[in-house]
C-alpha positions in Angstrom: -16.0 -16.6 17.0 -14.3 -18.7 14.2 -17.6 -17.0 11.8 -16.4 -13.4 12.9 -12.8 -13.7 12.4 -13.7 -15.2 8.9 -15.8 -12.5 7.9 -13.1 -10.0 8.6 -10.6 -12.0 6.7 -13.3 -11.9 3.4 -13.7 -8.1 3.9 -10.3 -7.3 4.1 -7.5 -10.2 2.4 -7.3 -7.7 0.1 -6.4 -5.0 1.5 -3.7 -6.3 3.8 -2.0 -7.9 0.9 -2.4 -4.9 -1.5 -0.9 -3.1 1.5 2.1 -5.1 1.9 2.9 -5.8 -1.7 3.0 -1.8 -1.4 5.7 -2.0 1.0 7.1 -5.0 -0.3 7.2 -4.7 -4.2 6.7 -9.0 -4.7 3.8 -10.5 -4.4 5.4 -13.6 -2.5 6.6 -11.4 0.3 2.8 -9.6 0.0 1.6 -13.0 0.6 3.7 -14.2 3.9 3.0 -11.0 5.2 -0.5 -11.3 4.7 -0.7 -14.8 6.0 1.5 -13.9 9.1 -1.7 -11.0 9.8 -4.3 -13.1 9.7 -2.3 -15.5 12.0 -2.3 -12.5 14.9 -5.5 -11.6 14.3 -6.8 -15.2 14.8 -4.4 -15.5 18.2 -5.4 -11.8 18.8 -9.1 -11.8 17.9 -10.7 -11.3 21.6 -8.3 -8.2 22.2 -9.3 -6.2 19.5 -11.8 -3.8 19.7 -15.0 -4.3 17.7 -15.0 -2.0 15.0 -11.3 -1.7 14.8 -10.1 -4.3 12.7 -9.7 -2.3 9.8 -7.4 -0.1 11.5 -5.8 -2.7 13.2 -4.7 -4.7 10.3 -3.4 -2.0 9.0 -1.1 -1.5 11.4 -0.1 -5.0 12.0 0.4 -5.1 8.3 2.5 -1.7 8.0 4.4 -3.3 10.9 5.0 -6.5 9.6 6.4 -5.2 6.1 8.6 -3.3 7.5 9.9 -5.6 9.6 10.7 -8.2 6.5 12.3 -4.6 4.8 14.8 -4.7 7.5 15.5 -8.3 7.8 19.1 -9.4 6.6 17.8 -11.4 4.2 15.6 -9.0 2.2 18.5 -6.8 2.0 20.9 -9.5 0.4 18.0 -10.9 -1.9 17.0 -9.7 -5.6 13.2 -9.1 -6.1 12.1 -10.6 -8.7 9.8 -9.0 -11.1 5.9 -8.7 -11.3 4.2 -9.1 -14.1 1.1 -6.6 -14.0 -1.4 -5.8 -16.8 -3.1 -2.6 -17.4 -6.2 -1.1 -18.9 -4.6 2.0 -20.1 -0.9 2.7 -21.3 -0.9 5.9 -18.5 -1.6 3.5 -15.9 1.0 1.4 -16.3 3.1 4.1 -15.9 2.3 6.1 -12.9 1.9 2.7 -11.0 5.8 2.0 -12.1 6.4 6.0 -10.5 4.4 4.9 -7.5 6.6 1.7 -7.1 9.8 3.7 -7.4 9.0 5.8 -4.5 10.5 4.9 -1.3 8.9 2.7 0.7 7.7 5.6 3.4 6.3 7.8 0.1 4.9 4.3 -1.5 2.5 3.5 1.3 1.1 6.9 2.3 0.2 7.5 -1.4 -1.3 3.6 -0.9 -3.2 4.5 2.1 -4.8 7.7 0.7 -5.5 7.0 -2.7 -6.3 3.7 -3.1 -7.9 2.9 0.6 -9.3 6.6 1.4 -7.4 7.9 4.6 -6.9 11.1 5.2 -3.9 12.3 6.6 -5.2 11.5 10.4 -6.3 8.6 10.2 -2.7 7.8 8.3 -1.0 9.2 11.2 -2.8 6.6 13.3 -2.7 3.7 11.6 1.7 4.1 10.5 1.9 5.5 14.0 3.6 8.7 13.1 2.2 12.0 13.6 -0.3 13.9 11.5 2.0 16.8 10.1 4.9 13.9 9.1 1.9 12.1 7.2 1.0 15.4 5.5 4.5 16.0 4.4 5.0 12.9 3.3 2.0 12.9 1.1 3.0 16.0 -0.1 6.0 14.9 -1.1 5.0 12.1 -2.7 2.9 14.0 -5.2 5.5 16.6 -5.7 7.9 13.4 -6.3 5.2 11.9 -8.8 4.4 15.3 -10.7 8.4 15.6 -11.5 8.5 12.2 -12.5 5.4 12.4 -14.7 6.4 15.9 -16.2 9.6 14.4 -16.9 8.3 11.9 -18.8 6.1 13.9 -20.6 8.5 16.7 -21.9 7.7 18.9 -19.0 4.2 18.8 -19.4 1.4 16.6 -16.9 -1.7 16.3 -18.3 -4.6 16.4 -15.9 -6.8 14.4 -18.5 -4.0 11.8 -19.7 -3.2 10.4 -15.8 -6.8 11.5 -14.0 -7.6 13.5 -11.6 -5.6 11.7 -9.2 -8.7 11.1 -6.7 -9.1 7.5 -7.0 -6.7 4.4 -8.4 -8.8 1.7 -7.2 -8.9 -0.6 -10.1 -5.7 0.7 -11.8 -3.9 -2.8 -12.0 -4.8 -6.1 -12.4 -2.8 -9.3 -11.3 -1.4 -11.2 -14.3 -1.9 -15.3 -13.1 
């Protein structure tokens, strides 16, 4: 059991800790929540359905960030700042646009983007339902257009930021 629980950690650390640094904007609170995930599904393991631990850490690790998001003491702390490098000046900034949406904005944009969920699945895994998760990413591009036409003297360029299908790979960690 130990070899199967390890194998899901390898194929998905990642994605739980991308996933909460989405919530969480800090990489230190990315990595408690990601440690306290992997804890529940080690005590959890034998409950989970095979097949479903994708989904389920999701959902563990949507719940979990939001949980530290309400906490007293995230909301009488200062985050401090990560240091991120990109490949491309244009990168750097819709990721900053990204980060400034709300949490609730941040993580649906997150989850289809970057991960691949449609709007469904999103539903499922933040346990709202499908129409709110289709608002929401809605209005997260809508939110992210304005921004980027702002910056850009009321012009978005289809070719300067992509065609918005996939950001996997946009940012790279500074060590």
């Amino acid at each position: 059991m130990d070899e199967k629980i390890l194998a899901v950690f390898e194929c998905y650390k990642d994605m739980v800790f991308r996933l909460a640094l989405s919530y969480t904007k800090c990489i230190a609170d990315a990595e408690d929540i990601s440690q306290t995930v992997f804890i529940k599904l080690y005590e959890n393991f034998g409950k989970i359905e095979q097949g479903k631990e994708k989904a389920w850490l999701l959902t563990v690790t949507a719940n979990q960030s939001k949980n530290l998001l309400k906490s007293f003491w995230r909301k009488n702390t200062e985050p401090l700042e990560d240091i991120y490098s990109f490949e491309y000046p244009e990168q750097s900034s819709v990721f900053v646009h990204v980060m400034g949406l709300k949490p609730k904005y941040r993580v649906i944009i997150y989850l289809h983007y970057y991960e691949g969920y449609g709007s469904k699945e999103i539903a499922q895994i933040l346990g709202i339902t499908q129409s709110a998760a289709t608002t929401r990413l809605q209005r997260a591009r809508r939110m992210l257009r304005i921004r980027l036409e702002e910056e850009n003297d009321g012009e978005f360029l289809q070719g300067k930021y992509g065609s918005g299908k996939n950001v996997s790979g946009m940012c790279k960690e500074n060590p």
